[in-house]
N, C-alpha and C positions, 0 to 999 in steps of 0.2 A: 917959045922954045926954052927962056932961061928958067921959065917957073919948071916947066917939066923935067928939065937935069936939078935943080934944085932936089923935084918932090924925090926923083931915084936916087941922089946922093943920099935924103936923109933915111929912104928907107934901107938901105945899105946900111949905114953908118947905125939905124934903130935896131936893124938884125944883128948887128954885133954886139950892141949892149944889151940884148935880149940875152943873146950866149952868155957873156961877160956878168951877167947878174944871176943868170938860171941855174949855171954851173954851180959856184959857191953854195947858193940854195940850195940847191940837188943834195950835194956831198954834204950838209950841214945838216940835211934833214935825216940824212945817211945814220949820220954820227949821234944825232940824238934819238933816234928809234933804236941803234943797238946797245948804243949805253943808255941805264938808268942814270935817271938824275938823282945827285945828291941829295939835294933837296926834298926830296920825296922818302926818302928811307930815314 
């Protein structure tokens, strides 16, 4: 029974760092697809 509450804490606790890493991603990939990079011009 402890290993099974173990495995659902961690996948709780992995779904949030999924969010917590995906988001930043997201919005980072947002910001370099509408601006041009300097470096390129």
């Amino acid at each position: 029974m402890k290993d099974t509450s173990i495995h659902s804490l961690f996948k709780t606790e992995n779904l949030y760092f999924h969010y917590f890493v995906m988001l930043p991603l997201f919005f980072f990939g947002i910001c370099v697809c509408s601006f041009p990079c300097p470096l390129e011009i």
